[in-house]
TIBA-856931 format. One line per 2 residues: number of its first residue (from 1); their letters; for each residue y, x negated, z of N, C-alpha, C. Coordinates in Angstrom, 1 decimal. Atoms other than C-alpha are relative to their C-alpha. Layout:
# TIBA-856931
NUM) a) Y:X:Z:Y:X:Z:Y:X:Z; ...
END
This chain:
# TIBA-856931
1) xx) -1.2:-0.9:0.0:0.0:0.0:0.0:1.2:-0.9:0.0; -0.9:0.6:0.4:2.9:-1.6:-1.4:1.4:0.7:0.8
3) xx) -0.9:-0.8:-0.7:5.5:0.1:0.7:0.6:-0.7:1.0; -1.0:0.3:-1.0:8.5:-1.4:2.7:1.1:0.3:0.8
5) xx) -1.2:-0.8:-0.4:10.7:0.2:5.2:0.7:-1.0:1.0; 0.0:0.2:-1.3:12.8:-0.8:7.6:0.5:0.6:1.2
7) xx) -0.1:-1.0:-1.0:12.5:0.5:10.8:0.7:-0.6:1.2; -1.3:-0.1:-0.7:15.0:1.1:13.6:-0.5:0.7:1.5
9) xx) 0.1:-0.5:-0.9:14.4:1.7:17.2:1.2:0.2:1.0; -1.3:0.1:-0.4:17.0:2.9:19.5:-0.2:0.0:1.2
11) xx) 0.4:-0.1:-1.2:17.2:2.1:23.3:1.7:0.4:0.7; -1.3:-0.7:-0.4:20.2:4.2:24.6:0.4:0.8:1.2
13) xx) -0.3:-0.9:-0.9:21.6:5.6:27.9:0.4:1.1:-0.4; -0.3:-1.3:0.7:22.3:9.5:27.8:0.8:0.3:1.6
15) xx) -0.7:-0.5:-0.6:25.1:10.6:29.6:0.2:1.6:0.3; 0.0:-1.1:-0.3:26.2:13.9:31.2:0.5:1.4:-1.2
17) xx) -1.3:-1.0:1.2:28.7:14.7:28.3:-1.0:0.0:-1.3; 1.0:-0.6:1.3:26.1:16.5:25.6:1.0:-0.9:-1.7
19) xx) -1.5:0.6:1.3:29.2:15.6:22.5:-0.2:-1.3:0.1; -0.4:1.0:0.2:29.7:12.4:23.5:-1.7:-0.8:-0.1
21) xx) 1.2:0.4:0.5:25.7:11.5:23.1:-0.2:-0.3:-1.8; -0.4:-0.3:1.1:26.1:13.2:20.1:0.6:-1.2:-1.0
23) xx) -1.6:1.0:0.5:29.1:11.2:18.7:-0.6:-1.8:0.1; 0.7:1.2:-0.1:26.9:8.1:19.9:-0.9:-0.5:-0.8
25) xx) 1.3:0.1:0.5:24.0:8.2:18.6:0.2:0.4:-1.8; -0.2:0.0:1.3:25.4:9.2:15.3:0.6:-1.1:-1.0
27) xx) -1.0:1.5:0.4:27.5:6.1:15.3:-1.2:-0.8:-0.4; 0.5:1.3:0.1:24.5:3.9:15.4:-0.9:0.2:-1.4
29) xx) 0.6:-0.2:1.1:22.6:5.9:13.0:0.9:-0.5:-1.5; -0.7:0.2:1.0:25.3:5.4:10.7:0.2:-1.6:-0.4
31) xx) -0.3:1.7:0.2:25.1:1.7:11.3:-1.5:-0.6:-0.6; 0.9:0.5:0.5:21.6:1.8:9.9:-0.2:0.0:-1.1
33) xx) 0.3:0.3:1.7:20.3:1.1:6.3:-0.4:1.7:-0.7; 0.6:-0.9:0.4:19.7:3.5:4.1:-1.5:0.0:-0.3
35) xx) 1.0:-0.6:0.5:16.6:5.0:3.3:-1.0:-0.6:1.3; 0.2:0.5:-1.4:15.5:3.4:6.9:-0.1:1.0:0.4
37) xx) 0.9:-1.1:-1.2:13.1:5.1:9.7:0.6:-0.2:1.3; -1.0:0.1:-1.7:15.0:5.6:13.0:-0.6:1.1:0.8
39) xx) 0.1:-0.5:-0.8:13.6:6.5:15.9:0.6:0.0:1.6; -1.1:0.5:-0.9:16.1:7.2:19.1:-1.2:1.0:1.3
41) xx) 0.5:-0.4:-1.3:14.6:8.4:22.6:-0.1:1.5:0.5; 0.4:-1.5:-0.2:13.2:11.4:24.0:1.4:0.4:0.7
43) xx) -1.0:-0.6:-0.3:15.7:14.3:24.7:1.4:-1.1:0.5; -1.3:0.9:-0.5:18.6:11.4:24.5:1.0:0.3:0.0
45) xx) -1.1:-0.2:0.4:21.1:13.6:23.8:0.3:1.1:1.2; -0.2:-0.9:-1.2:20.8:15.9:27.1:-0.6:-0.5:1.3
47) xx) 0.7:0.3:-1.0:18.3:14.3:29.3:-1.1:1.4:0.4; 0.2:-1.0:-0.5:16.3:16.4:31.8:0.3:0.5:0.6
49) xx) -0.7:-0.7:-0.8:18.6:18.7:32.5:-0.1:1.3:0.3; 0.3:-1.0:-0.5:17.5:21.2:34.4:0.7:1.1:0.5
51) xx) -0.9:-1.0:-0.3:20.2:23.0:35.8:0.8:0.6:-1.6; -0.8:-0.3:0.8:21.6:23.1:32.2:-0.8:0.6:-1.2
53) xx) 1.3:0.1:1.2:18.6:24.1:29.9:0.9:0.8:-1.0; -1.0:-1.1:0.5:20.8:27.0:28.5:0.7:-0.8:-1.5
55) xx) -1.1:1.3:0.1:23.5:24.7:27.8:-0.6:-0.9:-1.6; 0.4:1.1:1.1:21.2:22.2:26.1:-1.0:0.5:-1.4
57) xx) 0.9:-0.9:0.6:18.9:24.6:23.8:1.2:0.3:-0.7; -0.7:0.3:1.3:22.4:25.5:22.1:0.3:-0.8:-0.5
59) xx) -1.0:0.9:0.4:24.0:22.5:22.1:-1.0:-0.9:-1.4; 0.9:0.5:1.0:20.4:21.6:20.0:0.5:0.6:-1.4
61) xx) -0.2:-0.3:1.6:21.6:24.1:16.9:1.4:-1.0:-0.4; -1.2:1.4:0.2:24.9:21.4:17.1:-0.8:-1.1:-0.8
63) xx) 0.2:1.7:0.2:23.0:18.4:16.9:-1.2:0.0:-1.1; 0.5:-0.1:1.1:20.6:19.9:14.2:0.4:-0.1:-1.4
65) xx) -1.1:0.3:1.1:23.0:20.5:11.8:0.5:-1.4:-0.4; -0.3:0.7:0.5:24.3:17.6:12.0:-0.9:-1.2:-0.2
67) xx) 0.3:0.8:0.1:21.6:15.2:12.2:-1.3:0.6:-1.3; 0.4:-0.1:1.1:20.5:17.2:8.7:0.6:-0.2:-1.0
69) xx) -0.8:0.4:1.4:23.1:16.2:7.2:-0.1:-1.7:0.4; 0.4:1.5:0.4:22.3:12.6:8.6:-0.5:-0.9:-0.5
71) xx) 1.0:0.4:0.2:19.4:12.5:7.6:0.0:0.2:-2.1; 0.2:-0.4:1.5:20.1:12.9:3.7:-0.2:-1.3:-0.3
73) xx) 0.6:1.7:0.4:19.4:9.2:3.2:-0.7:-0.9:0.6; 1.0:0.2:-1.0:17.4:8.7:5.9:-0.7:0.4:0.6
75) xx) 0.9:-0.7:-1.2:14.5:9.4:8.4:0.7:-0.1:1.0; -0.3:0.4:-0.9:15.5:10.2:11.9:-0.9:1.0:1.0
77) xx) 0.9:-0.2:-0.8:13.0:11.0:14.7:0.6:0.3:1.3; -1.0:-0.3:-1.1:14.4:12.5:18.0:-0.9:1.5:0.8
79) xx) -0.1:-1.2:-0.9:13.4:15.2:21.2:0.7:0.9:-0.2; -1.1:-0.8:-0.7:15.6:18.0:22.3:-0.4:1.2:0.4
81) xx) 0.1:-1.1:-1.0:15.7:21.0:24.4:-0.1:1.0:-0.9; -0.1:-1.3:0.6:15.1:24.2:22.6:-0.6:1.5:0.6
83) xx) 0.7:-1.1:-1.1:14.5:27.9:23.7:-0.7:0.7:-1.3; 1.0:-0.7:1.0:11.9:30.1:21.8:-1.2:1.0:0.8
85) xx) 0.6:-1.2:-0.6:11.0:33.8:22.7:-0.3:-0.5:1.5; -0.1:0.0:-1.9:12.4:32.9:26.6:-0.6:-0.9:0.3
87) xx) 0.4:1.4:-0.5:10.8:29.5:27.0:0.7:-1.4:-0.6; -0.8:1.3:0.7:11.9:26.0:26.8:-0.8:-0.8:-0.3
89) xx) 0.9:1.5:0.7:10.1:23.3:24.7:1.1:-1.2:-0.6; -0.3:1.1:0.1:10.4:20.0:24.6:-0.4:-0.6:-1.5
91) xx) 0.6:0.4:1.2:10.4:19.3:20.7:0.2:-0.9:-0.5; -0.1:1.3:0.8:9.9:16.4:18.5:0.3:0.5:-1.6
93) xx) -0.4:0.1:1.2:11.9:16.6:15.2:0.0:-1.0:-1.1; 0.4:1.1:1.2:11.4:14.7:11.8:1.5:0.5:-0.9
95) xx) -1.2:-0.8:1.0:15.0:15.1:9.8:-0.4:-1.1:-1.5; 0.0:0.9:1.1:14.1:13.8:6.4:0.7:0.5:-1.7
97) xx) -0.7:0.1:1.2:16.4:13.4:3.2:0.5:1.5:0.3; -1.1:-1.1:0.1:18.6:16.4:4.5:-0.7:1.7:0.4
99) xx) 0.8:-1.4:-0.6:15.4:18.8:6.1:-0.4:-0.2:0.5; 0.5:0.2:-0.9:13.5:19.5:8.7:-1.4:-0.6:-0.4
101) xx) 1.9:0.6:0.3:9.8:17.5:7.9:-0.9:0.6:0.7; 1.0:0.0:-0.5:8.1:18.1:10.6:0.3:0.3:1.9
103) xx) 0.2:-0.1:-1.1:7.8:19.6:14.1:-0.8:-0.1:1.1; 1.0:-0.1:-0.5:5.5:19.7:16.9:0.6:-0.1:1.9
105) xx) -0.8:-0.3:-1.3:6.5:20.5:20.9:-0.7:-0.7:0.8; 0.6:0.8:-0.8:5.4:18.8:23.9:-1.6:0.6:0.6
107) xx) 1.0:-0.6:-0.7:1.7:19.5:25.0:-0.3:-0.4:1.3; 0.6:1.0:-1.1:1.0:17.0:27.6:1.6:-0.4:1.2
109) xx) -1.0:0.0:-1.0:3.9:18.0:30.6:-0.1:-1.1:1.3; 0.2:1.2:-1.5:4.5:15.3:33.5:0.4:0.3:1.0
111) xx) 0.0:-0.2:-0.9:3.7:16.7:36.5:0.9:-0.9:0.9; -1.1:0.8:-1.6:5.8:14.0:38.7:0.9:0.1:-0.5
113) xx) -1.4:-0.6:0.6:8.7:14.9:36.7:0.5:1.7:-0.1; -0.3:-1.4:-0.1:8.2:18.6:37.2:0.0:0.5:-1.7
115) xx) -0.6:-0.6:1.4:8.6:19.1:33.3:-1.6:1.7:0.2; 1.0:-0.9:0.4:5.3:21.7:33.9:1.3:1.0:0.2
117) xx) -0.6:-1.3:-0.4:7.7:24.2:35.9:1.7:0.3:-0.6; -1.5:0.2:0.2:10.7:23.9:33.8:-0.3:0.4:-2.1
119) xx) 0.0:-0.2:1.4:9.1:23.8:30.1:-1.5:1.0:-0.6; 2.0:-1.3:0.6:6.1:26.0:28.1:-0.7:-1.4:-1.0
121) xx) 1.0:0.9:0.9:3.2:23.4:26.8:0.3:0.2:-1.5; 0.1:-0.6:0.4:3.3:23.5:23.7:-1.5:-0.3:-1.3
123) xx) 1.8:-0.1:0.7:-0.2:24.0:21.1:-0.2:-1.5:-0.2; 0.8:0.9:0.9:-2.5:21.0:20.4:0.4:-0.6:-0.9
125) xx) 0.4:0.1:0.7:-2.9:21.6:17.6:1.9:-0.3:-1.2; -1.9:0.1:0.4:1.4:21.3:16.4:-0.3:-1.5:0.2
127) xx) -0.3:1.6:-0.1:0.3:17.2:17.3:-1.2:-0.4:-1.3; 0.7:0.1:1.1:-0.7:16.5:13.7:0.8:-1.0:-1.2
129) xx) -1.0:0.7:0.5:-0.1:13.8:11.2:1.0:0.6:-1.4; -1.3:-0.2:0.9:2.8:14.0:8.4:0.3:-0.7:-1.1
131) xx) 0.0:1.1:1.0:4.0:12.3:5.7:1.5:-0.7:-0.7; -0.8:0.4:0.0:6.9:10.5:5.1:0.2:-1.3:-0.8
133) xx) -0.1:0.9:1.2:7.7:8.8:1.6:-1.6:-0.7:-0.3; 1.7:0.5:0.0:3.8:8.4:1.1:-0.8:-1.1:1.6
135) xx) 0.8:0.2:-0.9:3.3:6.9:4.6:-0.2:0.8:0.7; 0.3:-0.6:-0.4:1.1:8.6:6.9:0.3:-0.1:1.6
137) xx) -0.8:0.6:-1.1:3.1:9.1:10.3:-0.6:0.8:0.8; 0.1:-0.9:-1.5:2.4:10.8:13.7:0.5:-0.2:1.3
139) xx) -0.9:0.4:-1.6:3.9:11.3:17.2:-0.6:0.4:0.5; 0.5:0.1:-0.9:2.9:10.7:20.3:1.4:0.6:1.3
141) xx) -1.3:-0.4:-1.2:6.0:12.3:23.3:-0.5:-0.6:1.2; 0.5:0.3:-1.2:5.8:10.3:26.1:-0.9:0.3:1.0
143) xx) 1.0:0.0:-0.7:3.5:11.2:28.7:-1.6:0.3:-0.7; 1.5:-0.2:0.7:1.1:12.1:25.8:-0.7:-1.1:-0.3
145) xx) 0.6:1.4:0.5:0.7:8.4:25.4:-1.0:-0.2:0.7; 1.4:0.2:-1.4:-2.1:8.5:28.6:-1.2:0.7:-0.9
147) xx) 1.2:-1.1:0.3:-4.2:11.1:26.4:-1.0:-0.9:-1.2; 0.8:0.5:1.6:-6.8:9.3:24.0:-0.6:0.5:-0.8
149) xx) 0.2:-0.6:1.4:-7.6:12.3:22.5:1.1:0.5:-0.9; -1.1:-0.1:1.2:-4.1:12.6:20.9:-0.1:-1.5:-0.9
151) xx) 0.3:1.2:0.4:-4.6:8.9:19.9:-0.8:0.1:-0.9; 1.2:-0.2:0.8:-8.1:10.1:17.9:0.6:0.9:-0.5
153) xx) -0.2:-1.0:1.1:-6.3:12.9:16.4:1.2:-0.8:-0.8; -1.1:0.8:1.4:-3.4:10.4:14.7:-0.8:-1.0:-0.7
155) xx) 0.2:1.5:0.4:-5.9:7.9:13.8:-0.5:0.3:-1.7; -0.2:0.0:1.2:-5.6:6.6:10.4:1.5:0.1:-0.6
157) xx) -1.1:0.2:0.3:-2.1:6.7:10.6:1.0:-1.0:-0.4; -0.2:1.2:0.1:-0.2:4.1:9.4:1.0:0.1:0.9
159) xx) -1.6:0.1:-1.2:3.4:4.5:11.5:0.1:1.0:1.4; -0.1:-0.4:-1.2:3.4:6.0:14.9:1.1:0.2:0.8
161) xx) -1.3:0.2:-0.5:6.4:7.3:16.5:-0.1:0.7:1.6; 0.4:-0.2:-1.8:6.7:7.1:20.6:1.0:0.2:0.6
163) xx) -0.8:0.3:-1.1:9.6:8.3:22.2:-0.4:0.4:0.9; -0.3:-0.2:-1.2:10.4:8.6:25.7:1.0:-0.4:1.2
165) xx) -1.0:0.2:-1.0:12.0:8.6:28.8:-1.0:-0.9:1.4; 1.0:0.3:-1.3:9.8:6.5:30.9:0.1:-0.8:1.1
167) xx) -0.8:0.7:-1.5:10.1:5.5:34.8:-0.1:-1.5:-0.1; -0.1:1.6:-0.2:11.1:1.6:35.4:-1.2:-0.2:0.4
169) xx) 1.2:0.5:-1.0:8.1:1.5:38.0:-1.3:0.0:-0.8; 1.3:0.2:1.2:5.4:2.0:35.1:0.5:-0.5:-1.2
171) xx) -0.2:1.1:1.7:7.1:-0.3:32.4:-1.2:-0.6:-0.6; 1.5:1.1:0.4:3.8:-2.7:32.5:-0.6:1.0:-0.3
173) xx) 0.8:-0.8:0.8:1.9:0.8:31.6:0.2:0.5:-2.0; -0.2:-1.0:0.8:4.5:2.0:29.0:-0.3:-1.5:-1.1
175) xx) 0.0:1.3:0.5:4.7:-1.8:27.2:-2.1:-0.2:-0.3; 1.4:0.3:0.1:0.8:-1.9:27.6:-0.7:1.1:-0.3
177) xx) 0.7:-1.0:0.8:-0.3:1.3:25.9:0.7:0.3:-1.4; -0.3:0.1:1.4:2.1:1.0:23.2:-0.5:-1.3:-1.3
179) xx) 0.9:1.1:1.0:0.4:-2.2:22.1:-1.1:0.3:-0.4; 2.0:-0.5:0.3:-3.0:-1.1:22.6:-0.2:0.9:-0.6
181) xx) 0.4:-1.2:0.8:-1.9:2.0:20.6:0.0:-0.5:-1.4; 0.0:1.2:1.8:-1.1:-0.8:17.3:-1.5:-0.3:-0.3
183) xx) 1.6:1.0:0.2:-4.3:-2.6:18.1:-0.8:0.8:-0.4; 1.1:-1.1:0.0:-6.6:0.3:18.5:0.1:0.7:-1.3
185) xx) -0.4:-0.6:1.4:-4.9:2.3:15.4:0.1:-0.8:-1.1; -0.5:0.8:1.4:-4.0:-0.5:13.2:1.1:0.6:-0.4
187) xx) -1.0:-0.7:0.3:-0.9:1.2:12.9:1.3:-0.7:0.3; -1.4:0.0:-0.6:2.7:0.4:13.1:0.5:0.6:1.2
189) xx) -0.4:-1.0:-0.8:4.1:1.8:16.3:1.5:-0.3:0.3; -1.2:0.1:0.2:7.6:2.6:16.5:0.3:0.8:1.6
191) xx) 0.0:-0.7:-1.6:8.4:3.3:20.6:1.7:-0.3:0.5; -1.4:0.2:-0.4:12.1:4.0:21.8:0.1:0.6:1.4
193) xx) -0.6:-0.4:-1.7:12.8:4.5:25.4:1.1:-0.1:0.8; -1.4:0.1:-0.4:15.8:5.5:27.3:1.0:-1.7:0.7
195) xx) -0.6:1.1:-0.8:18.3:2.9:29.1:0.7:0.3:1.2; -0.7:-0.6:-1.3:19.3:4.7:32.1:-0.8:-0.8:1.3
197) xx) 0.8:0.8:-0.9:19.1:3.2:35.4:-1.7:-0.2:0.9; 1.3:-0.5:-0.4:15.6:4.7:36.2:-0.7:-0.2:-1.0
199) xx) 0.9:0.6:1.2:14.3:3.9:33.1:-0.3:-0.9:-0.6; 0.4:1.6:0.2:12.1:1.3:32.0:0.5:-1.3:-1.0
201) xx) -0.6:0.5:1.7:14.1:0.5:28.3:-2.0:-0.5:-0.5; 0.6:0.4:0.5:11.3:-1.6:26.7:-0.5:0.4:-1.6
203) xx) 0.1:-0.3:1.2:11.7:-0.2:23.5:-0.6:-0.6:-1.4; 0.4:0.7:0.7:10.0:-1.9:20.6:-0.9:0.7:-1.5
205) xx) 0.9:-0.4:0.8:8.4:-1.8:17.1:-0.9:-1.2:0.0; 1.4:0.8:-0.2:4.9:-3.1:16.8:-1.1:-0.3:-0.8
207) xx) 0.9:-0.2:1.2:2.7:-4.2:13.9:-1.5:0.0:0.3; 1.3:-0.4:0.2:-0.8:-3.3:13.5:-0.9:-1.4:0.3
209) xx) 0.5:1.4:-1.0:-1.9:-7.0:14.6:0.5:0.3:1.4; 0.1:-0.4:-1.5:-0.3:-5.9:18.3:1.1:-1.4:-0.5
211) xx) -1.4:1.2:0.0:3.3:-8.5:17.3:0.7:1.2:0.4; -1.3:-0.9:-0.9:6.0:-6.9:19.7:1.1:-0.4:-0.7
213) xx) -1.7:0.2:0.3:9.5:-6.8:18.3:0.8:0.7:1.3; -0.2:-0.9:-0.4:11.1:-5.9:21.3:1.8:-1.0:0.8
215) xx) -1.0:0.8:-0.1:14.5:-6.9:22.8:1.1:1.0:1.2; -0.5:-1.0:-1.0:16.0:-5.0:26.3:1.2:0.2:0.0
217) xx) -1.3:-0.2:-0.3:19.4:-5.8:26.0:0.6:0.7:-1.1; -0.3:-0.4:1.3:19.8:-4.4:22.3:0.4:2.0:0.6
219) xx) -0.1:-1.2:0.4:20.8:-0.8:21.8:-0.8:0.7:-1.2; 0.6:-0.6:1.5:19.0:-0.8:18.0:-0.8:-1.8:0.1
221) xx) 0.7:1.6:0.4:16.1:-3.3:17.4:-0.9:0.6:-1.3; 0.4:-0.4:1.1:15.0:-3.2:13.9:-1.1:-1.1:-0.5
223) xx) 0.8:0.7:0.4:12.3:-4.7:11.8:-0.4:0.4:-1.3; 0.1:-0.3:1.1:11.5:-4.8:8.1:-1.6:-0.2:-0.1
225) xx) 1.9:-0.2:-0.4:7.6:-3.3:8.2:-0.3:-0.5:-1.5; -0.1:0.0:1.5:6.0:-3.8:5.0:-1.6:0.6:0.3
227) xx) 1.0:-0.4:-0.2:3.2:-1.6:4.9:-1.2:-0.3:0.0; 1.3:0.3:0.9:0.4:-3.4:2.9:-0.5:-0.6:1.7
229) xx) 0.7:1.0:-1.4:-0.3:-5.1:6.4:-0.9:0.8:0.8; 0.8:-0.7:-0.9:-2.0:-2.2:7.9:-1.3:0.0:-1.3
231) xx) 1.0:0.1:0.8:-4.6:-2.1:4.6:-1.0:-1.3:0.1; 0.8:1.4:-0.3:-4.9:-6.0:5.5:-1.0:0.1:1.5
233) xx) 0.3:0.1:-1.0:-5.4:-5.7:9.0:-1.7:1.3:0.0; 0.8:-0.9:0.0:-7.6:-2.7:8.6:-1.3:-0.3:-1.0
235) xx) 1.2:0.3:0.8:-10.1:-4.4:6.0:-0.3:-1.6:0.2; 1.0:1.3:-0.6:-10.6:-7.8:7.8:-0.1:0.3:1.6
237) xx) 0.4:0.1:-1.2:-10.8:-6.6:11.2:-0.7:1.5:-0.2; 0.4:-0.8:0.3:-12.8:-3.5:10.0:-0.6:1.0:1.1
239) xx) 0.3:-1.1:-1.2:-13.4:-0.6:13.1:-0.1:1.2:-0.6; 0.6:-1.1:0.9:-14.1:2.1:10.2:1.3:1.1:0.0
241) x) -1.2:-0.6:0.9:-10.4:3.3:9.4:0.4:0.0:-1.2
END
C-alpha cells in the first residue's frame, strides 16, 4: 500500500470557556497540512462537564458545523458531548473532506470517573472499522483501550485512533497499551490525550514496529506515516493479518 499521510496528534488543555476551546483548537488545525489526519483529545472542547451537559450537547451543533467546514481538506477526529432522545453520549466523530464519515458512541463507561451515571453506553456494535482515503481506520475512546475484544474487532486495521482524557497516576498503563495496541495490530496508532493538570499528556503516534513518536511538551506532534510499512511489517513478522 503505497499511501502517505501525515499524521497530527494533538495534546491540549481544555478550559472552562467552551468558545475559547473552540477558537483553539481550530487555530492549530489550521496550522496543519492539508489533506493530513488529526486527531485532538477526547471531549477537549468541554471536558467532563457534568453540571453543564446541556450546555455542552449544544454547544456540539457549534463546533460541528464548524469543524465540517474544517475538515474540507482534511481528516479531523474528535469526542463531544451530545444528547439523543434524553440521553447523553460520549461520541467519536470522523469530519472528512467537509462530512461526517463516521460515528460511533462510547460503549465502555469509566466507573472511577462516574461517566456510567452521567452518560448512556452506547452499542458495540457502532465500534466498527471505516475507511479513510483507502486506509482502513478504527477507534478505540479511552477507557475502551482495557477491552481486547474491541482490539479483535479493529484488527486488520491499518491506522487506529485513541483519544482520551486519561489520569496522570495510570500514564505507565496509558503509554503501555498504546504500544502494545501497534505491536499486537501491526497498525499505526494515533493516541492524543488531554494536558490538564490531572492528566497524564503522553500523546503519541506509533508505527506498526511499536516506534513511539511522542513528545510531552508539544501541543501538536506529527509524523509522516507511510503506509506500505504495515504490509512490510505484517508479512515478515507474520501473526495471520
Amino acid at each position: 500500500m503505497m499511501i502517505s499521510k501525515q499524521l497530527y496528534t494533538l495534546q491540549v488543555k481544555t478550559k472552562q470557556n467552551f468558545e475559547e476551546n473552540l477558537s483553539h483548537l481550530r487555530e492549530l488545525i489550521i496550522n496543519c497540512e492539508e489533506d493530513s489526519i488529526i486527531l485532538a483529545p477526547e471531549v477537549c472542547l468541554t471536558n467532563f462537564c457534568y453540571q453543564r451537559m446541556e450546555e455542552a450537547s449544544e454547544f456540539a451543533k457549534v463546533a460541528t458545523e464548524t469543524l465540517l467546514h474544517l475538515s474540507s481538506s482534511k481528516t479531523i477526529v474528535l469526542t463531544m458531548i451530545e444528547k439523543y432522545k434524553g440521553s447523553y453520549f460520549n461520541n467519536l466523530k470522523v469530519f472528512h473532506k467537509g462530512e461526517l464519515l463516521h460515528k460511533q458512541s462510547k460503549n465502555k463507561l469509566f466507573p472511577l470517573g462516574n461517566e456510567h451515571l452521567h452518560f448512556e453506553a452506547g452499542e458495540f456494535s457502532e465500534i466498527s472499522p471505516f475507511s479513510i482515503d483507502g486506509l482502513r481506520c478504527g477507534a478505540i475512546n479511552c477507557f475502551e483501550l482495557r477491552f481486547i475484544e474491541i482490539w479483535q474487532r479493529l484488527k486488520g486495521c491499518d491506522l487506529l485512533f485513541v483519544p482520551a482524557q486519561w489520569g496522570k497516576e495510570r500514564k505507565d498503563h496509558f503509554q503501555t497499551l498504546t504500544k502494545a495496541l501497534a505491536i499486537t495490530t501491526q497498525s499505526f496508532v494515533l493516541a492524543s490525550d488531554g494536558a490538564n493538570d490531572a492528566i497524564a499528556k503522553g500523546s503519541a503516534i506509533i508505527t506498526p514496529f511499536g516506534y513511539v513518536n511522542m513528545d510531552d511538551d508539544k501541543e501538536i506532534i506529527s509524523f509522516r506515516a507511510n503506509f506500505g510499512d504495515v504490509a512490510k511489517v505484517r508479512k515478515f513478522i507474520d501473526i495471520g493479518l
